[in-house]
C-alpha positions as CSV (number, residue, x, y, z in Angstrom):
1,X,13.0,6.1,-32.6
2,X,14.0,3.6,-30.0
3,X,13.3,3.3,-26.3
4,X,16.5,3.1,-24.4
5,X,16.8,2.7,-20.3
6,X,19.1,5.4,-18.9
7,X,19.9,6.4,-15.2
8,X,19.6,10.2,-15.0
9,X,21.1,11.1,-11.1
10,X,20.9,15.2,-10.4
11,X,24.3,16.7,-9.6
12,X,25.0,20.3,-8.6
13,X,27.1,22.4,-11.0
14,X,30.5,22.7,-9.6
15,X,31.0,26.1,-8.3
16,X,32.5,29.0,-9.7
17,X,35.9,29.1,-7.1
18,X,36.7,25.4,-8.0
19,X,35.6,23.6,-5.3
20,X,34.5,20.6,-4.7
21,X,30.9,19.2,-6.0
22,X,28.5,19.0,-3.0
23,X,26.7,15.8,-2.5
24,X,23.3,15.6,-4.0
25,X,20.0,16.3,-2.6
26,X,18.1,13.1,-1.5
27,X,15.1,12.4,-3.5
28,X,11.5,13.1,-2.2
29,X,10.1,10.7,-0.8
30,X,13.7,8.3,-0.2
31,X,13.3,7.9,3.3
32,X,10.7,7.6,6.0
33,X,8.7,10.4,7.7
34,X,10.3,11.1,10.9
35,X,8.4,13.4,13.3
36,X,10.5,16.2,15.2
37,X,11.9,14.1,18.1
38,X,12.5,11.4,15.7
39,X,14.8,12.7,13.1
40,X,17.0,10.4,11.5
41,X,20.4,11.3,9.5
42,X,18.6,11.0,5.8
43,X,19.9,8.2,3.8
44,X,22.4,8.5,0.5
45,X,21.1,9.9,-2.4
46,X,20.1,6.5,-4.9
47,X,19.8,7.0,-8.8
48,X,16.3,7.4,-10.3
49,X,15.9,5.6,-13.2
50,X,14.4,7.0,-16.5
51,X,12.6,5.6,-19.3
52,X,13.1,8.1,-22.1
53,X,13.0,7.8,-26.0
54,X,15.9,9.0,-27.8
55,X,16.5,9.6,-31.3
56,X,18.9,7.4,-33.3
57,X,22.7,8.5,-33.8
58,X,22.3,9.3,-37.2
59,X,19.0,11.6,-36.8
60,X,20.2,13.2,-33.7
61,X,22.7,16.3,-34.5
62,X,26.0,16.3,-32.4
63,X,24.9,13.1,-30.2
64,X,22.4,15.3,-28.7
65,X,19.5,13.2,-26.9
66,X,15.8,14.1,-27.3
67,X,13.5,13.8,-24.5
68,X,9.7,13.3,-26.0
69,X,8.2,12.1,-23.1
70,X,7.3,13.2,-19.2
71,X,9.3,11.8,-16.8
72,X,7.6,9.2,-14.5
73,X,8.5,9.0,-10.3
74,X,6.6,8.1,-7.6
75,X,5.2,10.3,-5.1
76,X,4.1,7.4,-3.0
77,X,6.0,5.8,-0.1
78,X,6.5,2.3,0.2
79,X,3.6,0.1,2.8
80,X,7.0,0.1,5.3
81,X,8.0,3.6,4.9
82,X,4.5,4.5,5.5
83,X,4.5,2.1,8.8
84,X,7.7,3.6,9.8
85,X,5.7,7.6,9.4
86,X,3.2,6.1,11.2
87,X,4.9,5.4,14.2
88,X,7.0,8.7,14.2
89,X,4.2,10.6,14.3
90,X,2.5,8.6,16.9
91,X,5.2,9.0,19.0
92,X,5.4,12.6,18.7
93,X,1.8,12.9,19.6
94,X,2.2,10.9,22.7
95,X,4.7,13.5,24.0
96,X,2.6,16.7,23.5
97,X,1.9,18.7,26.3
98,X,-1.9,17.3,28.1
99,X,-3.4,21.3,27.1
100,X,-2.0,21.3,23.7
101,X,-4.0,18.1,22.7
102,X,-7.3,18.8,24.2
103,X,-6.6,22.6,22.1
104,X,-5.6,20.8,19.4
105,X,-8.4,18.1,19.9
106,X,-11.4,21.5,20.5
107,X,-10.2,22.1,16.9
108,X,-10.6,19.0,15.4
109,X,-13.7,18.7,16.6
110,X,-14.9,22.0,15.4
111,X,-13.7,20.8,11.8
112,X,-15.8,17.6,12.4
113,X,-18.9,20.5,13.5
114,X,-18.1,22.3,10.1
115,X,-18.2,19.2,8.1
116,X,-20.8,17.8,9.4
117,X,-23.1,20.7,9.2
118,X,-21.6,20.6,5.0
119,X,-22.9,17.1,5.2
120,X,-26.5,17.7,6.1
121,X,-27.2,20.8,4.3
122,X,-26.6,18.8,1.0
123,X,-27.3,14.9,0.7
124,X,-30.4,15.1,3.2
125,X,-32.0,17.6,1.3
126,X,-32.3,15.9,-2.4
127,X,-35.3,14.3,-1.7
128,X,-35.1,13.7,-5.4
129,X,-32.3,11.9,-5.9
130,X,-33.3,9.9,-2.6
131,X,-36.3,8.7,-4.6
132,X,-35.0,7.8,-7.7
133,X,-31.8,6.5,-6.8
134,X,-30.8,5.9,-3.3
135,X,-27.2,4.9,-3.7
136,X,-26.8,8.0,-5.5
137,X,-28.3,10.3,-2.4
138,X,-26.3,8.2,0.1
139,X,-23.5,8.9,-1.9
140,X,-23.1,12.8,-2.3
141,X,-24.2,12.9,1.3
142,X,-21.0,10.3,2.2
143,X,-18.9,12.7,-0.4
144,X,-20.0,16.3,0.3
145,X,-18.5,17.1,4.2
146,X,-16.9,15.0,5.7
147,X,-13.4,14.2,3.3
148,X,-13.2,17.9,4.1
149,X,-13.2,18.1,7.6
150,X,-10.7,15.0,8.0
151,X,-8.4,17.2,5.2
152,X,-8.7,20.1,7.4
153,X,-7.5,18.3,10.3
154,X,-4.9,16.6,8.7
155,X,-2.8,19.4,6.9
156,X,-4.1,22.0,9.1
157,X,-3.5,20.3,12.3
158,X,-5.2,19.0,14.7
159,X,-5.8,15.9,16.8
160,X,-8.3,13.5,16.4
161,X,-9.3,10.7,18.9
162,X,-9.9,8.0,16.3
163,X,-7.0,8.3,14.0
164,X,-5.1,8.8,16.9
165,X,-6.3,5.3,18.1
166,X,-3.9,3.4,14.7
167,X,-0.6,6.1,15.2
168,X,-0.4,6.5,19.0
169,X,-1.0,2.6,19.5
170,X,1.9,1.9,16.5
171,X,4.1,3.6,18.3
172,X,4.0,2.0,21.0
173,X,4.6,-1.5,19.8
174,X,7.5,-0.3,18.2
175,X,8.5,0.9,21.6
176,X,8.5,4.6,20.7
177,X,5.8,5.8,23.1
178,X,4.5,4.3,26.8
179,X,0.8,3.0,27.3
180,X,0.9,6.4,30.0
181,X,1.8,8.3,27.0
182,X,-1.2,6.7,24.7
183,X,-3.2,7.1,27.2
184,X,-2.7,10.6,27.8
185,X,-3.2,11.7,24.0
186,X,-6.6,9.1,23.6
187,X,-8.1,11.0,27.0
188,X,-7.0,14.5,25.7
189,X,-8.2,14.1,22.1
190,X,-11.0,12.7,22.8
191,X,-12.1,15.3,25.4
192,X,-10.6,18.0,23.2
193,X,-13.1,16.5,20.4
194,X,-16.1,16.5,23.0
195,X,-15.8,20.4,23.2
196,X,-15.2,21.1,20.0
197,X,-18.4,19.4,19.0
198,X,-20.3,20.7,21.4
199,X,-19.2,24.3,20.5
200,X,-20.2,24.2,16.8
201,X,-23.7,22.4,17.7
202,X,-24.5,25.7,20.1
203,X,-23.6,28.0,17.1
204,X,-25.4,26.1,14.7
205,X,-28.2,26.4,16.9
206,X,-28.1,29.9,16.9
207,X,-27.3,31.0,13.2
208,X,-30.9,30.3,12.4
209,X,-29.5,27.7,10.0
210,X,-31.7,24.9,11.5
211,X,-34.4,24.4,9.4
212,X,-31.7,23.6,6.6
213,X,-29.9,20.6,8.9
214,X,-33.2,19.6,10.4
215,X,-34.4,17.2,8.3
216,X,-30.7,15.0,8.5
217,X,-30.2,15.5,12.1
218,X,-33.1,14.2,13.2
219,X,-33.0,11.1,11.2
220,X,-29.2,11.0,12.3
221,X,-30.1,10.6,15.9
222,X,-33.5,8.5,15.8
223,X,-31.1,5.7,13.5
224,X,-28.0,5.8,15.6
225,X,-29.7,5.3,18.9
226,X,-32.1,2.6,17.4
227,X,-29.9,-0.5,16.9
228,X,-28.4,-2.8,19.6
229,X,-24.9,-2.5,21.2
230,X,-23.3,-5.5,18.9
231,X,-24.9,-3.8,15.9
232,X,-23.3,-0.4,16.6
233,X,-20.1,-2.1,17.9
234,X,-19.6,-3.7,14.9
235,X,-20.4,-0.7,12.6
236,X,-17.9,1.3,14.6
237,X,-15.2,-1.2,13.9
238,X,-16.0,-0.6,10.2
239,X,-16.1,2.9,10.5
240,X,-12.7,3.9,12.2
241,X,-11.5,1.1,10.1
242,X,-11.8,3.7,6.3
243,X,-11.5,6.3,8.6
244,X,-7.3,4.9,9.9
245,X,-6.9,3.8,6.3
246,X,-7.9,7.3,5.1
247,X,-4.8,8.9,7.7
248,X,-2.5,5.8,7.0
249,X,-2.6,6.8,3.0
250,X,-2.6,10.4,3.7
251,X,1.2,9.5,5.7
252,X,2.2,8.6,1.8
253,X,2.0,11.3,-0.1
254,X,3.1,14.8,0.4
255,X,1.1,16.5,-2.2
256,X,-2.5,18.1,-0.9
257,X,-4.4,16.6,-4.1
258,X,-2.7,13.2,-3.0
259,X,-4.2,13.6,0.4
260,X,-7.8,14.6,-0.5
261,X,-7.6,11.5,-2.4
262,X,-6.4,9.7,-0.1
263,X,-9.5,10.8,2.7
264,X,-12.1,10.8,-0.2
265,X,-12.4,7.1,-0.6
266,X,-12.8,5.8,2.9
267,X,-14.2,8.8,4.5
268,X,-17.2,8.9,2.1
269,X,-17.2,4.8,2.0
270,X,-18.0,4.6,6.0
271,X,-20.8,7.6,5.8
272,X,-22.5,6.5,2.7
273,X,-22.5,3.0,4.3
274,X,-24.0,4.2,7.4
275,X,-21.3,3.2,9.7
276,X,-20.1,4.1,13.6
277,X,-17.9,7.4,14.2
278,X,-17.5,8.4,17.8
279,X,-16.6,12.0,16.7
280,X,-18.6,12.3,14.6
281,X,-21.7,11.2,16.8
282,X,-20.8,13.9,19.4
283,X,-21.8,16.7,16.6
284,X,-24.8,14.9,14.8
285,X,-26.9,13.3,17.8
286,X,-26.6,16.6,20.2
287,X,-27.7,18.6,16.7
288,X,-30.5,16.2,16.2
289,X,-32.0,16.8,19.9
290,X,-31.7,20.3,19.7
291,X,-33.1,20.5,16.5
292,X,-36.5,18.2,18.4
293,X,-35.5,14.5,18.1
294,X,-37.2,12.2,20.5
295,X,-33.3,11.0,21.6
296,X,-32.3,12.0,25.3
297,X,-28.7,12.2,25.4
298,X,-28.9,9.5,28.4
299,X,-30.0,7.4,25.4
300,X,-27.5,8.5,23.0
301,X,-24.6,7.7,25.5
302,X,-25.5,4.2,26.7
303,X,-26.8,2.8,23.2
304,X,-24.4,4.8,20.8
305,X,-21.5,6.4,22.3
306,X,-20.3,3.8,24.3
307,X,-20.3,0.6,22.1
308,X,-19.0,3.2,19.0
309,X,-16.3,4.4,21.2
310,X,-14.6,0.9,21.7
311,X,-15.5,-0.2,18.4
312,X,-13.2,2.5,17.0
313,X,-10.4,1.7,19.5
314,X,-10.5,-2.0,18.1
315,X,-10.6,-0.5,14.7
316,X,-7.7,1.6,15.3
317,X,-5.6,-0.7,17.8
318,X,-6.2,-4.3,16.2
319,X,-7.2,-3.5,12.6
320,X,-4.4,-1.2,11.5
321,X,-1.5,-1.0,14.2
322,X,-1.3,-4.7,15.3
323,X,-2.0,-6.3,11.3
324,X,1.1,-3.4,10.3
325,X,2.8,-4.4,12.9
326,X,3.0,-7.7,12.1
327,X,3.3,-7.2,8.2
328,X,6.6,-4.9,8.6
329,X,7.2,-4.1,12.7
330,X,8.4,-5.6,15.9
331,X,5.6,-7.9,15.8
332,X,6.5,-9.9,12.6
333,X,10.1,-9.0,13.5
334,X,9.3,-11.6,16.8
335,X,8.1,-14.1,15.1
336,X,10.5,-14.6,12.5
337,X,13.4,-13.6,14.8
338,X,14.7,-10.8,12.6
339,X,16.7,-7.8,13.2
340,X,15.5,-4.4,13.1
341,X,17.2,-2.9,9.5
342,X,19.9,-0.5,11.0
């Protein structure tokens, strides 16, 4: 046997009346997300190449050639491809109607509720684990709950204020959306989030589910409103930070395995850490009063909320739109004084 590389390029079969051969399909994958008031005319169909092993000519009858191996493609777009997604779909957010992201938002948040809730009926109650191995325990409760709920709002979706932060502010340095239009989606979301929150802590409150999320809820809210503004700044930074890495790698795949993976990493990285997450906050510190904390929520606003709620929107706005930006947008385009690729 020898390895041999070939260029295998799908073509329709010609159809039965004679015609002509249509023109064929464009690979998955070939061209950049474009949301729906973005579409662009897809680009020409390029050959895939191959790598196949096929017999020699005197051991293969009639010239035939035998595969013997998978075929190998990417299902991953390119860091600029995924740039290019990521300001489409910011841009599309942007020009949603005001109800239909704080709707879109109330769900979001109620994902966030769901997970959360998955969260701390799991990793704070292996006392355990926690004993023997802390890493361990801080790791299945970073693992177990929240990768879900950002899965669910991804391909279900739904709008989340500190994703949102990275796509809506992309798009508009690419000059896609308007800072009224950024606006507009961050206040929505954000409020949209606040319900949504608040709705799944008053039913958790009354499923008589309590005692099970006690024990994590309280700690939750005594630790996030014990450390000084810096401190939580800072962690919130970090936070949104995995959590806009965990949306920009979902933008490059299309399959749903690819996307769990994609929010698995950072999502349980920032909990298992013990980082800053606005959204997040909104379910876990109200959950923790109700269920007796010594936290008022006069407390949990000035020393959490606040300073976590700007260090996401650096996160989101610095960390990830301005460094992409830069690395393959109008940004880097200025200083080098290219031209945008037609």
């Amino acid at each position: 046997m020898r390895t041999v590389r070939i260029v295998a390029q799908a073509v329709p079969d010609r159809p039965s009346g004679g015609g002509s051969r249509s023109a064929p399909p464009t690979p998955l994958g070939s061209e950049p997300y474009q949301a729906p008031s973005y579409t662009t005319p897809a680009p020409a169909a390029q050959p895939v190449p191959v790598v196949v092993n096929v017999a020699a000519p005197n051991s293969a009858p009639n010239g035939s050639v035998a595969v013997s191996n998978e075929v190998a493609t990417s299902s991953v777009l390119t860091p600029p491809q995924i740039y290019e997604k990521a300001a489409a779909a910011g841009a599309y957010k942007t020009q949603l109607p005001w109800w239909k992201i704080v709707l879109l938002g109330a769900v979001a948040g109620c994902y966030v509720g769901l997970g959360g809730a998955l969260l701390l009926t799991v990793g704070p109650n292996c006392p355990g684990i926690a004993a023997q191995n802390p890493g361990l325990a801080k790791y299945i409760t970073g693992a177990i709950g929240f990768p879900f709920a950002l899965l669910q709002i991804i391909v279900c979706g739904s709008e989340l204020f500190t994703g949102n932060t990275a796509l809506c502010w992309t798009a508009l340095l690419e000059g896609k959306a308007t800072l009224r239009g950024v606006l507009k989606n961050w206040v929505c979301a954000y409020a949209g989030n606040m319900l949504g929150c608040a709705l799944m802590v008053a039913i958790f409150a009354n499923t008589g589910l309590l005692p099970q999320l006690a024990r994590g809820a309280e700690s939750l809210a005594i630790y996030k409103t014990s450390a000084t503004f810096t401190q939580v700044f800072l962690k919130a930074i970090c936070a949104n930070w995995f959590v806009c890495l965990a949306v920009w790698q979902c933008l490059g795949t299309n399959s749903l395995g690819g996307k769990f993976i994609a929010c698995l990493g950072p999502v349980s990285a920032f909990v298992c850490i013990g980082l800053e997450h606005c959204i997040a906050n909104l379910f876990f510190v109200p959950l923790g009063i109700v269920c007796g904390a010594n936290v008022t929520m006069q407390q949990f606003i000035t020393l959490n909320l606040i300073p976590t709620t700007l260090g996401n929107i650096v996160a989101g706005t610095l960390c990830m739109a301005t460094v992409y930006s830069l690395l393959y947008g109008s940004l880097g385009r200025k200083i080098t004084g290219e031209a945008k690729a037609a």
